[in-house]
ZAMARGU-4260 file (C-alpha; in steps of 0.2 Angstrom, whole numbers, plus 5000, padded with zeros to 4 digits):
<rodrens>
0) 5025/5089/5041 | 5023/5105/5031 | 5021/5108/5012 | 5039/5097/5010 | 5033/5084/5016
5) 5017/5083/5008 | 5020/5065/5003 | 5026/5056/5017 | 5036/5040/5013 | 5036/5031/5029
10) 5023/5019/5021 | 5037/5011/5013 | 5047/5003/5027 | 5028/5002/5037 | 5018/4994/5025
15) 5014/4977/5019 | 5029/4966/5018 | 5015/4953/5019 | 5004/4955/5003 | 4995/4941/5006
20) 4986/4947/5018 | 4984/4964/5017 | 4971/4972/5006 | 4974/4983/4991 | 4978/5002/4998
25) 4966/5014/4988 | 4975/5026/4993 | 4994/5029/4983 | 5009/5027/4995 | 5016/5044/5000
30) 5036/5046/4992 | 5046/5057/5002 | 5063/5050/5005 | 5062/5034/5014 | 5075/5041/5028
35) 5061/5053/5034 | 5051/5046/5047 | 5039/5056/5059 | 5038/5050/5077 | 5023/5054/5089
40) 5021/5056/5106 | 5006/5065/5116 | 5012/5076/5128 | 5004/5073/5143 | 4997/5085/5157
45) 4983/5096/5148 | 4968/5083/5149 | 4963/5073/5161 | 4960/5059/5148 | 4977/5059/5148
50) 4976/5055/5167 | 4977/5037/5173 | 4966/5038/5189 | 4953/5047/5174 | 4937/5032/5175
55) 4935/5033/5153 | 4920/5023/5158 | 4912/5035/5166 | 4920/5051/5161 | 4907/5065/5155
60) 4918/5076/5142 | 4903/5090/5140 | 4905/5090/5161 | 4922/5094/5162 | 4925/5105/5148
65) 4933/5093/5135 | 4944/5087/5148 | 4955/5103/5146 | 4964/5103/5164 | 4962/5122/5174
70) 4980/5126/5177 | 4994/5139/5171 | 5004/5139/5156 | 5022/5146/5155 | 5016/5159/5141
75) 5002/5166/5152 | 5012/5182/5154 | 5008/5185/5139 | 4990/5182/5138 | 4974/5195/5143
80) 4968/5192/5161 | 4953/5189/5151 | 4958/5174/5142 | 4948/5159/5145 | 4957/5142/5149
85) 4955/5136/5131 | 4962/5152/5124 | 4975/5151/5134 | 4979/5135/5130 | 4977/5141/5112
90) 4991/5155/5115 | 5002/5140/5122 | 5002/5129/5108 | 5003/5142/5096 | 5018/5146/5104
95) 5025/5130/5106 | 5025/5128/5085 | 5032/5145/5083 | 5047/5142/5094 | 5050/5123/5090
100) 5063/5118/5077 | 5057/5116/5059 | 5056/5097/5061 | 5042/5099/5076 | 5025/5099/5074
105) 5013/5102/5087 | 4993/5100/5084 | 4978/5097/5093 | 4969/5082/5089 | 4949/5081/5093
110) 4945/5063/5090 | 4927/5061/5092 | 4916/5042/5091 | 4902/5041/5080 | 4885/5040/5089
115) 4876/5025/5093 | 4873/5014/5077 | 4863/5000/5074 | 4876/4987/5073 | 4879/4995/5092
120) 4862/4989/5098 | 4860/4973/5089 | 4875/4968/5099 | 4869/4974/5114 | 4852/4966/5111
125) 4859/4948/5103 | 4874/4948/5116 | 4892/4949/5110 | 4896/4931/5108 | 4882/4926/5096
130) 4883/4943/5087 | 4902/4939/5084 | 4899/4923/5078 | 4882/4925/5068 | 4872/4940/5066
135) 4887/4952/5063 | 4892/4942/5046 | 4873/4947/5041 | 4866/4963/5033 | 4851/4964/5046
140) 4838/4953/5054 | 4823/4958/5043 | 4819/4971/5054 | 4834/4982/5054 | 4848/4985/5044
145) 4867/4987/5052 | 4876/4984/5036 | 4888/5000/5037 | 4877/5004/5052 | 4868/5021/5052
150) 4864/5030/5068 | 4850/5028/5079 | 4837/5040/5086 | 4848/5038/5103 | 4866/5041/5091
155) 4857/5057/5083 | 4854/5064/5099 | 4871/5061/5106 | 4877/5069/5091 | 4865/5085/5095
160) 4874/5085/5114 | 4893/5086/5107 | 4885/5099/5091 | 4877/5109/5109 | 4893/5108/5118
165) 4904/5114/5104 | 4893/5128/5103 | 4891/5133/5121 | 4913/5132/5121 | 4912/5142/5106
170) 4901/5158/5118 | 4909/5154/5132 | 4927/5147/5131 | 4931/5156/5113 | 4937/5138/5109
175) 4949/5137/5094 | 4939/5129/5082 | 4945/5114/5070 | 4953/5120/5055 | 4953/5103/5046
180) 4939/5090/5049 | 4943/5072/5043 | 4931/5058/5044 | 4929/5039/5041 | 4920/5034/5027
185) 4909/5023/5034 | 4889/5031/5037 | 4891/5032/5055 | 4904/5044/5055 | 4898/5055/5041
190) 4881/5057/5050 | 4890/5062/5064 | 4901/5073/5060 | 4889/5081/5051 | 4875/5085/5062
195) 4890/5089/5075 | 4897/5102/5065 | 4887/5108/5051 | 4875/5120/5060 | 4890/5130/5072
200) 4891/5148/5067 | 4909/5144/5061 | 4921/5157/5051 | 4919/5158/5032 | 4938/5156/5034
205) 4938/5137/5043 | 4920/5130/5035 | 4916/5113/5037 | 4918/5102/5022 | 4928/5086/5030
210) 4940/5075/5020 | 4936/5058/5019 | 4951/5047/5021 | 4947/5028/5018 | 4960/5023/5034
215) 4952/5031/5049 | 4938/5017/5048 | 4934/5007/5060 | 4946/4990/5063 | 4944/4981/5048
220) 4933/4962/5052 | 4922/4951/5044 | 4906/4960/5051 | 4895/4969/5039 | 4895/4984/5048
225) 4913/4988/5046 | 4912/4989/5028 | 4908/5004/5019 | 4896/5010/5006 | 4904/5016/4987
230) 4909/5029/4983 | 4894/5036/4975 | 4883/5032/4990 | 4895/5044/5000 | 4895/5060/4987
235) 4875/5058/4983 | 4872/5059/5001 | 4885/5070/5008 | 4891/5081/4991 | 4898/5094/5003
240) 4912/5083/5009 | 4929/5079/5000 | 4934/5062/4996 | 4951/5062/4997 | 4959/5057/4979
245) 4963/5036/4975 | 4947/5033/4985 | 4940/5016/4976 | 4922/5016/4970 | 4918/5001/4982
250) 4928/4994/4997 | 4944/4986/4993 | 4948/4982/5011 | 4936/4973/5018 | 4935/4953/5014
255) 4922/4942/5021 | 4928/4931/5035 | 4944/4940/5041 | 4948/4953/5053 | 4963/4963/5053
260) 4975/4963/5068 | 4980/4978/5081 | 4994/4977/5072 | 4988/4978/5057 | 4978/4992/5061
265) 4990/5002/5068 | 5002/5003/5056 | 4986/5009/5044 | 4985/5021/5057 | 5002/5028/5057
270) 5000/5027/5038 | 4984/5039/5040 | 4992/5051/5054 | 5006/5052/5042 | 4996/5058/5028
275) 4988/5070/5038 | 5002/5076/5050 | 5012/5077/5029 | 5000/5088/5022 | 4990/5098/5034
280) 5000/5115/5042 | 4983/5118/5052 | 4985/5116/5071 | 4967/5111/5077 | 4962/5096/5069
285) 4944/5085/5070 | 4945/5066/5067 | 4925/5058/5068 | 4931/5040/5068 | 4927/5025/5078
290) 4929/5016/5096 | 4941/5004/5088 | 4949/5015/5077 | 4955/5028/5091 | 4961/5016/5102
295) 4972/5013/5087 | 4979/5031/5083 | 4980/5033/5107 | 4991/5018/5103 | 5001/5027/5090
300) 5002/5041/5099 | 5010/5035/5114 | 4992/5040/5126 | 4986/5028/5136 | 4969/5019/5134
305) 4955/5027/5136 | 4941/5018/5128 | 4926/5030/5121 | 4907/5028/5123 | 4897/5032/5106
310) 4895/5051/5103 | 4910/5054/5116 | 4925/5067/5112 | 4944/5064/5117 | 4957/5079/5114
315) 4977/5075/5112 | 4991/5088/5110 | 5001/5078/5100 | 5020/5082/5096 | 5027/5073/5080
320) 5044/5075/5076 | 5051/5072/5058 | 5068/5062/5062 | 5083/5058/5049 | 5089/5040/5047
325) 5079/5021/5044 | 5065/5015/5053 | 5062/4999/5061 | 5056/4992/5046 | 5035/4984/5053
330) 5029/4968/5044 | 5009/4966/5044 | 5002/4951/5052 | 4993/4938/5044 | 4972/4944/5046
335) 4960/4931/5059 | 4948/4919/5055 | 4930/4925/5062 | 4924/4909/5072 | 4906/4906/5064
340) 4892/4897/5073 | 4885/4881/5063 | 4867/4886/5071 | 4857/4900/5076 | 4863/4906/5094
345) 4850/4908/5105 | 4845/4924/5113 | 4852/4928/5129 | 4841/4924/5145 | 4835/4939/5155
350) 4844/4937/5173
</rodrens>
């Protein structure tokens, strides 16, 4: 979890026992000793996202601060009577790394949903059943295009409410800021991130250029707008970002007709938190990933559910701790069949 374990081998024991049905990593498996093995768990209490009487429908994170819960910390003795409730959370968790053994990690993760994309509103307009069958093995319907979906005027805009919120915590609430960013490499998530982060007056010392990591994409299916655009598309139209090294020039994972499993996506998960828990020491973390894709990595973590609505935000203080011995080894499940229609569905009727 720091610079030693910049190459983390649980992949081994995790992933694909079952080659037959799991794509070809484009990423190289991490080769620290196969007897490490890093175990998360969210450590409840600071969020109310984290509360199971929290509606996630109809939670408002810019209404609520984040989510961040108005209590006391036991380092608040040592704070300013000054200190905002964000920065003394900030003081708390700091300290929790510094007095935690060398084997425990502590960081914050923002997890935030892309805005609304196309693919999002085709479904809503087609109705779920026929898009799953039919229009969501398409590239578009000659009108628009949701083929690794961009973002709608309405997904811009929610993207402009979390980039104004950050910057009203940033004046009021002293936030920490993310010291990493990391998105998905699909066009929904790049957009977002961008236009949520690029224009906050951050500190030369933690700029914005996210990493790219091919694993924090949405859950792999047969629908077009869960596969990404190459590698070239992504520099040419974002050349600020970093693409994180092995990254194939065109998708490897996706395959026509096939969707992963929960199962299947949570072991990429892990795979992914693993990477970054292995080689980031920074505290305060940004993932722009998808609704999918987070429910994943809330899994991982231990959290409970808590479904997103496009352009919302979930914060986890996560504790991983880097434990001696074998894991339980987890074999990868064979990929679904997508159900197809043999004709066009109709449109659903107005009630």
């Amino acid at each position: 979890m720091h610079a030693k374990f910049l190459q983390t081998a649980i992949l081994s024991a995790l992933v694909v026992t079952c080659a037959g049905h799991w794509a070809p990593r484009p990423t190289p498996a991490p080769s620290h000793p196969s007897s490490d093995f890093i175990n998360y768990t969210t450590v409840t209490g600071f969020f109310l996202q984290d509360e199971s009487s929290t509606d996630p429908g109809t939670f408002d994170y810019t209404a609520t601060n984040f989510g961040l819960i108005n209590r006391t910390y036991p380092t608040d003795n040592e704070c300013d009577k000054s200190f905002t409730q964000w920065q003394k959370f900030e003081h708390y968790v700091d300290t929790l790394n510094q007095r935690s053994g060398r084997n425990v990690d502590y960081k914050v993760l923002f997890m935030g949903r892309h805005g609304e994309g196309y693919h999002n509103v085709a479904e809503t307009y087609y109705g779920t059943p026929a898009w799953n069958c039919y229009w969501s093995l398409l590239d578009g319907n000659g009108t628009i295009v949701w083929a690794d979906a961009h973002l709608t005027p309405n997904g811009i805009a929610q993207a402009q409410i979390a980039a104004a919120f950050w910057a009203s915590r940033i004046t009021l609430q002293k936030i920490p800021l993310p010291q990493s960013y990391y998105t998905s490499p699909l066009s929904r998530c790049l957009a977002t991130a961008n236009i949520t982060f690029s224009t906050l007056p951050l500190p030369r010392s933690q700029p914005f250029i996210p990493t790219v990591k091919e694993l924090f994409r949405e859950g792999i299916s047969g629908h077009t707008c869960d596969r990404r655009s190459n590698k070239t598309y992504i520099h040419n139209s974002f050349p600020s970002y970093k693409i994180e090294p092995g990254f194939s020039e065109q998708d490897l994972l996706w395959r026509a007709g096939v969707g992963e499993v929960n199962t299947d996506e949570d072991i990429r998960s892990k795979t992914v938190l693993d990477e970054v828990f292995g080689s980031d020491d920074n505290t305060w973390i940004s993932v722009t990933s998808h609704s999918g894709e987070i429910a994943s990595i809330l899994r991982v973590l231990g959290h409970q559910a808590f479904g997103l609505n496009t352009g919302a935000v979930i914060p986890v203080l996560v504790k991983a701790v880097t434990i001696a011995g074998t894991p339980v080894a987890t074999a990868t499940l064979p990929w679904t069949t997508i159900s197809t229609c043999s004709t066009v569905p109709p449109l659903p009727t107005v009630t």
